[in-house]
N, C-alpha and C positions, 0 to 999 in steps of 0.2 A: 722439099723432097719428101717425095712418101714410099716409108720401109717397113715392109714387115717385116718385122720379129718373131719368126718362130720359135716353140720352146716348147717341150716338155717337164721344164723344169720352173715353178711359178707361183704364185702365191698361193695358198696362205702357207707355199714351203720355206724354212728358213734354212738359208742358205749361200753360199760363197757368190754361185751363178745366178742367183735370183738377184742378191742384193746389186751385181754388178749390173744384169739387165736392166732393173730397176733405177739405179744411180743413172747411167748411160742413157734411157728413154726420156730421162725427168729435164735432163742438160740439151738433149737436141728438140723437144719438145720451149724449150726455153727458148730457142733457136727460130724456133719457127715449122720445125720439121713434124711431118706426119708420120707417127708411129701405128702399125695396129699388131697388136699381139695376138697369136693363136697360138693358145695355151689351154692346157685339160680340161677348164674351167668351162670351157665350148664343147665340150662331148662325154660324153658316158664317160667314166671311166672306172677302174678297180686297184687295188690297192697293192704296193710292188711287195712279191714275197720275200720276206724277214723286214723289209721296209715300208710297213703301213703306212707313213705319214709321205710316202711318194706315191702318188694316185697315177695309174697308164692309162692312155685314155684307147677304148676302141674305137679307131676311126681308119677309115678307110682317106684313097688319093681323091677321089671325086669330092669327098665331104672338106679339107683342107683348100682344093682346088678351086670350089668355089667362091671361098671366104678370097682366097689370094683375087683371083679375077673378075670380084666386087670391088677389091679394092684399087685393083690394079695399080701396084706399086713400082716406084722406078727401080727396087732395089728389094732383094733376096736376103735376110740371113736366116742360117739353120743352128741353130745353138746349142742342141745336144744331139745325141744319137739316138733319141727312141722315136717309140710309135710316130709321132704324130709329124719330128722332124723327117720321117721315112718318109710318109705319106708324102711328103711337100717336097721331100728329094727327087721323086718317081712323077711328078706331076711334071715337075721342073723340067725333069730332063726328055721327057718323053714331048714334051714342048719346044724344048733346045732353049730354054730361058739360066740366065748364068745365076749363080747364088754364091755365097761363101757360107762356112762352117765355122767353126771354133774347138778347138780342144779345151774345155775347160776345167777337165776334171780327169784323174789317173784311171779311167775307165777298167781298164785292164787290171788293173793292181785291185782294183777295188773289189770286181766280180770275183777274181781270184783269194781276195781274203775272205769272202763273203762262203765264197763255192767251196774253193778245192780244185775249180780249173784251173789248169796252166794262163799262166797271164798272156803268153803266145799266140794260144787260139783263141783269145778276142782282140788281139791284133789283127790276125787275119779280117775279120768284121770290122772294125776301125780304119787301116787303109782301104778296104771295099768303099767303106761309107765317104772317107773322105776325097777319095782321088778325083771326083768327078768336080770338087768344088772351084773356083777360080783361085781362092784363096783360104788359108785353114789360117784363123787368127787365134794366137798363143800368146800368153801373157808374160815370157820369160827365155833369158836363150837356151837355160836348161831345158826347156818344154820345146824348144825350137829344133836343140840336135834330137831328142829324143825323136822328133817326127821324123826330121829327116832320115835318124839312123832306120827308120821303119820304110824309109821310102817315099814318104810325103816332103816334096822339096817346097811347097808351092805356100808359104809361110812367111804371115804378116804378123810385127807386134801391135798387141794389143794391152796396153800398161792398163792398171789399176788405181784408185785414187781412195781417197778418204773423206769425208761428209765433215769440213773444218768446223761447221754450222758446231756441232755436239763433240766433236772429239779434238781436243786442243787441254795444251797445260795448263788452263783457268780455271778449270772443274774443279768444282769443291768435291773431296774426294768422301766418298760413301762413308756418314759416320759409323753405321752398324759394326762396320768391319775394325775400327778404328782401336778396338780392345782386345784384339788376334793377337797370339806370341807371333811376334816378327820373326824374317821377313814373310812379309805374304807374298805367298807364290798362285800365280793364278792361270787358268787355262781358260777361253770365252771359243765354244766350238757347237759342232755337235758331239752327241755323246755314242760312240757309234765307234765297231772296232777297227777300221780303218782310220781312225785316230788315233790309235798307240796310246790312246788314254791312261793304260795302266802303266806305262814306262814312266809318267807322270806320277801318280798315284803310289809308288811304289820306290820313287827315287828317297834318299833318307839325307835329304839337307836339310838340318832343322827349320821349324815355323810352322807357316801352317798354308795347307794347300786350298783352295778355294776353285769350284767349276760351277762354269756360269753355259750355260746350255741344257736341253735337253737331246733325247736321241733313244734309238731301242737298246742300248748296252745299261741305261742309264737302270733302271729294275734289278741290274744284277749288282752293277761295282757300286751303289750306294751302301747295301750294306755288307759290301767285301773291304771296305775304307769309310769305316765310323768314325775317325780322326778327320776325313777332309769336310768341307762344306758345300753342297749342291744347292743355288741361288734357282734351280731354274734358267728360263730362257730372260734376256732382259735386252731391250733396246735403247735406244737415240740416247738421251741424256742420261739415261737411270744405270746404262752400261756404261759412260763414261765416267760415270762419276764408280765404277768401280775399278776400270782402270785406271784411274789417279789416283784410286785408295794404294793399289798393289804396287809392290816393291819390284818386284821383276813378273814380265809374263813367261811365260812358260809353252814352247809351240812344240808338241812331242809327236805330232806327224811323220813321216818318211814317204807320203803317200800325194801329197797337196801339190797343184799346181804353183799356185802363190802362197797365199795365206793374207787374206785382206786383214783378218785378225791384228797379225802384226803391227801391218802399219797405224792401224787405228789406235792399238795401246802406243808405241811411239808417240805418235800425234799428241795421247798425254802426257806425254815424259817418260812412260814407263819401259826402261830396256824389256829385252826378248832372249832369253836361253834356249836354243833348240840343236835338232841333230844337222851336220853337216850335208844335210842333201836336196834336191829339187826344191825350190821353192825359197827356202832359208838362205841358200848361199849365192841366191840370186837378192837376194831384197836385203841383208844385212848387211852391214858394214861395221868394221871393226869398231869406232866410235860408240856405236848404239844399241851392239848385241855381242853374244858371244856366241858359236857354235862347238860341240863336242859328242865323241861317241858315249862318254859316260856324262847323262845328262846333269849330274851335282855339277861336275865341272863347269860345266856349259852355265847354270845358276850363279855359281859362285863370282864367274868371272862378270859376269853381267849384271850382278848389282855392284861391282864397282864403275857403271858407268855413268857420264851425267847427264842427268835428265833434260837437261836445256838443248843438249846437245842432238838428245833425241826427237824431241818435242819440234827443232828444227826438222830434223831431217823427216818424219812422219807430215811435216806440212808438203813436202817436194812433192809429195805424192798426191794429183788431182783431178775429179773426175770431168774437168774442161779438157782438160790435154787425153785423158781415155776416149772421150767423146768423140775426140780428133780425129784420135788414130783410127777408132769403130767406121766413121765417115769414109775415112780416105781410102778404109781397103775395102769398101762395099764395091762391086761388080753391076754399072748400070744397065738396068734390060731394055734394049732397042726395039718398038712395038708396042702391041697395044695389049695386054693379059686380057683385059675384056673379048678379043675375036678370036683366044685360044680355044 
């Protein structure tokens, strides 16, 4: 089968959406299946304001349109809301060719912590963008009423999984870290204030805090918290072997679809303390996390859990079976995109 993958959201971005694109292309490409990506990467583009490290590309529906009806694919997906997925929305439909979307990220909540907008009015833009699609795939049934309370019934899950290759309880865990007043409490994100980073940063359970990511907030709270540790950004093995080091993770979001973070610390034994909302109280379970409005709590309870236990349950989680579900709610287009 050949699908394109549209996305404004892509490398060399690190990130939730990226990594799952990425995981999900690598599994159905294993398969047999033709993937082609149109991503920023393919056009001009400039740099998002307060978020340099997310590049918009200027492009218009003709320049997207062509790439699609070169490639002419059996199957549409649109993966975020910006420029470039617009472009590919508007070719679509102006064609009558079917696609699906994704919600993969609190769009609304995000712009509104960023702006100062009411989160409301980019709802309004969100059901627009989405109603026209065959299917809007979510990764959680929190995310699922949350669309439908907006109006969007038309909602496939799409689960998440974990890379077993690098994150599993066999990692020798980071010795650097190994001489920390315990427990070490660790957060692996972006650094960026739709992370609640500082609820984190500021919670007073003894030990010692440790943040593995970068992001544009990162300049200020390093040296507003000379007590925690900033690792930088780190991946595949070099991150696993830091979540094996850490005694509990630490997911202080309120804003996160899922949070793939999680399950990957999981996967190496290491429980999860976070707030009780979207995202967390979809993927935890009593066994492996804790959740609470006062995040010590939420720490406390969660390093008494057992790590085997967790280390189990962050394997359930994989990207064969994501791959699956990605497949099965694709929308096939009847025709030929080359005589569009």
């Amino acid at each position: 089968m050949k699908i394109a993958l549209v996305t404004d959201a892509w490398e060399p971005q690190v990130n939730g959406v990226v990594r799952t694109l990425q995981s999900v292309r690598a599994i159905l490409e294993g398969q047999g299946h033709e993937i082609m990506i149109v991503s920023p990467d393919r056009f001009y583009s400039l740099p998002c304001p307060t978020y340099p490290e997310i590049r918009l590309a200027v492009v218009g529906m003709h320049s997207v349109g062509e790439l699609l009806a070169d490639f002419a694919p059996h199957a549409i997906h649109l993966a975020t809301e910006g420029p470039i997925c617009l472009a590919a929305r508007r070719w679509c439909l102006k064609r009558g060719f079917p696609f699906t979307t994704a919600y993969h990220t609190q769009f609304p909540d995000y712009v509104s912590a960023r702006s100062g907008v009411p989160a409301e009015w980019i709802w309004r833009y969100i059901r627009w963008f989405h109603t026209p699609a065959q299917a809007i795939l979510a990764s959680t049934p929190s995310i699922r009423k949350t669309l439908v309370d907006h109006g969007l019934s038309q909602v496939s899950h799409w689960g998440r999984g974990v890379d077993l290759r690098h994150f599993h309880d066999n990692v020798t865990p980071e010795a650097s870290l190994a001489h920390l007043p315990r427990p070490l409490q660790l957060y692996v994100g972006r650094v960026a204030v739709e992370k609640n980073l500082e609820a984190f940063l500021e919670s007073d359970h003894p030990g010692t805090k440790v943040v593995v990511g970068d992001g544009p907030a990162r300049g200020a709270l390093e040296p507003r918290y000379p007590e925690a540790i900033f690792l930088g950004s780190r991946f595949g093995a070099d991150l696993a072997a830091i979540y094996s080091a850490a005694d509990v993770f630490v997911f202080p979001s309120r804003t996160d679809t899922f949070g793939l973070v999680m399950i990957e610390a999981l996967a190496c034994g290491t429980p999860v303390a976070a707030f009780p909302v979207s995202g967390p109280v979809d993927v935890l379970i009593p066994k492996v996390g804790a959740m609470a409005e006062r995040l010590e709590e939420a720490i406390a309870e969660a390093l008494l859990k057992d790590r085997a236990d967790c280390a189990a349950y962050g394997r359930s989680f994989t990207w064969e079976a994501s791959a699956e579900q990605f497949l099965g709610a694709l929308a096939p287009i009847e025709g030929d995109l080359r005589a569009a």
